[in-house]
N, C-alpha and C positions, 0 to 999 in steps of 0.2 A: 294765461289771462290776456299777455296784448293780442296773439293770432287771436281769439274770441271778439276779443273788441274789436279789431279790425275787422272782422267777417260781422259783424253786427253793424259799422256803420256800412259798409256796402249793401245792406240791406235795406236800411232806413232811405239810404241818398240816392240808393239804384247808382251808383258810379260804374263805368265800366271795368271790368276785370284789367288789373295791370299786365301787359302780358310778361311771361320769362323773357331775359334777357337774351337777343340775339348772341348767335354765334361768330365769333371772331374769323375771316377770313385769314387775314395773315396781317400783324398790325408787326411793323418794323423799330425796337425798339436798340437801343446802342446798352451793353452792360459795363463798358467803359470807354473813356475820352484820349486815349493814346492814339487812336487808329481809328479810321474810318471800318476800317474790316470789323473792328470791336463789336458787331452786332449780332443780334437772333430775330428772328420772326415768332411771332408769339400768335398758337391759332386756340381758343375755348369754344368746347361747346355749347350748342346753345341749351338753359336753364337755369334752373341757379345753381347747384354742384354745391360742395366742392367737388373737382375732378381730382382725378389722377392724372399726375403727368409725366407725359416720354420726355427727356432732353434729347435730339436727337443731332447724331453728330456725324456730317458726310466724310466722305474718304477723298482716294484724289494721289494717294501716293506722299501725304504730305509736301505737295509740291505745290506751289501756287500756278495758276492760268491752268488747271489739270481738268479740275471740277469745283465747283461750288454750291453755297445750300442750296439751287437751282434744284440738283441731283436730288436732294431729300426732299423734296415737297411735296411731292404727288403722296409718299410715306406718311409724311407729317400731315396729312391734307384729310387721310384715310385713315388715320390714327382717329385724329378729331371727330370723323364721323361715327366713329364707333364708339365715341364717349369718354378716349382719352384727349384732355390739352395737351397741347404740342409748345415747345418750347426748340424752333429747329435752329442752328448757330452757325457764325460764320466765327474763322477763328486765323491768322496769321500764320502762312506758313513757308517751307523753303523756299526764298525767291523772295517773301515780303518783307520789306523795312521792320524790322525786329522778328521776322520768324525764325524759326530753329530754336536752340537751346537759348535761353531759357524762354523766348516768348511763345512760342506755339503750345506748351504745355500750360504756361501759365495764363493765354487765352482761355480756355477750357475750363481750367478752375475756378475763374473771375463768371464766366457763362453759367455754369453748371452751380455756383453759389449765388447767381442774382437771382436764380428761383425764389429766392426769399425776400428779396425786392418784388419781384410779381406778385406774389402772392398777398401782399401787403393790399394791392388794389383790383386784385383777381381773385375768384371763387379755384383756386389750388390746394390741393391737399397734399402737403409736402408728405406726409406718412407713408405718402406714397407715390413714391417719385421711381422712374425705371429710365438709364439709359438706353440708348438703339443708339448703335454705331455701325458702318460698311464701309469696310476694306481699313482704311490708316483710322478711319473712325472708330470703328470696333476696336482696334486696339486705344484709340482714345478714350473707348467707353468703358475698359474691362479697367484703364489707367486710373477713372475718375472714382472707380468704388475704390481704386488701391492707394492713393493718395494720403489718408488719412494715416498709413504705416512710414511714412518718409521722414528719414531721419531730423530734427531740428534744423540741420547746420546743412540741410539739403537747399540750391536754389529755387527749386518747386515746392518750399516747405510752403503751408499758410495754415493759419490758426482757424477750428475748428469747422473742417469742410464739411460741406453739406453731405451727408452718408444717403447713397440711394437704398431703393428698397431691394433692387433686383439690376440685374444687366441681359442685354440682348445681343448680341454680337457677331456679324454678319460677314463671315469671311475676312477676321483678320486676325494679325499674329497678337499671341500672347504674350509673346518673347522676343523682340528684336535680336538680342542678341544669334537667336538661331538664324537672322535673315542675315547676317554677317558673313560672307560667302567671297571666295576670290571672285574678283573682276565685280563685283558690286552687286547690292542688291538688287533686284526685277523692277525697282521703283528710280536705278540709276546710281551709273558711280555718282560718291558722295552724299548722297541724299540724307543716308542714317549719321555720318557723318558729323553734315549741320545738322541736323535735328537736334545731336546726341552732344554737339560740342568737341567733337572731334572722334579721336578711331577707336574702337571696343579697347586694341592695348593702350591706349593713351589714357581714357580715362573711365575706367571701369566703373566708377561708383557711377556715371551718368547714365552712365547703358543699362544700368542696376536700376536708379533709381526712374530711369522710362519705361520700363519692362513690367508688366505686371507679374508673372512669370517671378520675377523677384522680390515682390513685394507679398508675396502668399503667407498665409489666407486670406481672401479677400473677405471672408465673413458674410457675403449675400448672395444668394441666388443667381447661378449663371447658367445663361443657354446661350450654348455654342452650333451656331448654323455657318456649315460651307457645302459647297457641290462637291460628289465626289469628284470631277472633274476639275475642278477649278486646277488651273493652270497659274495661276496667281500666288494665292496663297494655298498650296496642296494641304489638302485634309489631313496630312500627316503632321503637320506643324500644329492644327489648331488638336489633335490628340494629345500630340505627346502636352501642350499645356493643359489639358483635360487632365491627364495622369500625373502631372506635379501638383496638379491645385486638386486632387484628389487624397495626394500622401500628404498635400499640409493639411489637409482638415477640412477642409471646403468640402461638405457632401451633398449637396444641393447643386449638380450639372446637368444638363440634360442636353442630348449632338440629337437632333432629329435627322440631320445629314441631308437637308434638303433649304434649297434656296425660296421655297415657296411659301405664296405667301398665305396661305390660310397657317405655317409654321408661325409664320413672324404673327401675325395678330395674335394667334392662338396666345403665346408665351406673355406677349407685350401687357395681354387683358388678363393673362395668370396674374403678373407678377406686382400689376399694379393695384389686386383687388379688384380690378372691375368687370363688369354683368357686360354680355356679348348677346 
């Protein structure tokens, strides 16, 4: 009845048609006040939706000065055009006043749960939310669907995380602890280190409780993208996390084994329910 009456006075008054709402560029929004870094770019497409949306979380080796959401844009820019919001983060990490253990993980969870602040005054449809992560992202991304397994008395516990619908994950490790290697990981002595709060024998439960890999099954939808080439993170890491989160129950994987990107949209527009 009010769409009826609405289209009846446009009739009578001849008013012009309201247009849909423009599409967001990239609006810079903070998801908390500790840190200047505490921020996301938030891009919607234009109409009136609800969308789906990517959270989309860059790599960089969790190092600071490495890379930043700079790196994800062009992603998050072409995500939007295809009809998903983007939701791209910046987050604190080795090298930033509070990054490592416990803040660079609990950036991510503070980001990845203000979806529900956005949506509040954005056309988001959380039902259907899909991380994208590349390189320390991806494993930040495969972290955010595992999060909700962490034990109480974890310091990355929080009370009832936003659950995505699916993950996308672009060349990175499942399992830090496999990146634990004499003379230090490919991202630098120390690095996993701080991340982790100190060294895998120091303190295991951290390494545990950062690791997707140990927090299995993750319960949702994952696709696992690296080149067979990658020199970085070799293809043989992101398998064998394929074949643990196979025998926990996780059967929803799919390795297209390619870095390309009609891969990445293909999955990003599966996972999220939307039309391509």
């Amino acid at each position: 009845m009010r769409r009826f009456a609405a289209a009846a006075l446009f009739l009578v008054t001849g008013c012009a048609v309201v247009p849909p709402p423009p599409r967001i560029e990239a609006q810079r929004i903070p998801y908390a006040d500790v840190d200047p870094l505490q921020f996301g770019e938030l891009r919607v497409p234009a109409g009136e939706g609800p969308f789906p949306l990517a959270i989309v979380i860059h790599g960089g080796c969790w190092r600071a000065n490495v890379v930043s959401l700079r790196s994800t844009a062009r992603l998050a820019s072409a995500l939007r055009d295809a009809g998903v919001a983007t939701w791209n983060i910046e987050y604190r990490r080795v090298g930033d006043a509070g990054g490592g253990w416990p803040g660079t993980f609990r950036d991510v969870a503070a980001a990845t749960d203000f979806a529900r602040t956005l949506a509040r005054t954005h056309a988001l449809d959380l039902s259907r939310v899909v991380v994208v992560g590349h390189s320390a992202g991806a494993h930040l991304a495969l972290w955010s669907a595992a999060r909700a397994r962490l034990p109480s008395e974890s310091d990355l516990h929080s009370e009832s995380p936003l659950r995505p619908s699916g993950v996308v994950a672009l060349a990175g490790p499942g399992d830090l602890r496999s990146l634990d290697v004499p003379g230090g990981s490919i991202c630098g002595r120390g690095t996993l280190e701080t991340l982790l709060g100190g060294t895998l024998a120091a303190v295991p439960e951290h390494w545990a409780q950062g690791s997707p890999a140990a927090l299995l099954p993750l319960g949702v939808p994952q696709t696992l993208i690296v080149g067979t080439r990658d020199r970085v993170i070799p293809s043989r890491i992101v398998e064998a996390y394929e074949r643990a989160a196979l025998a926990a129950g996780d059967r929803e994987l799919v390795e297209p084994g390619s870095q390309a990107w009609p891969a990445v949209l293909e999955n990003v527009l599966a996972l999220a329910g939307a039309s391509h």
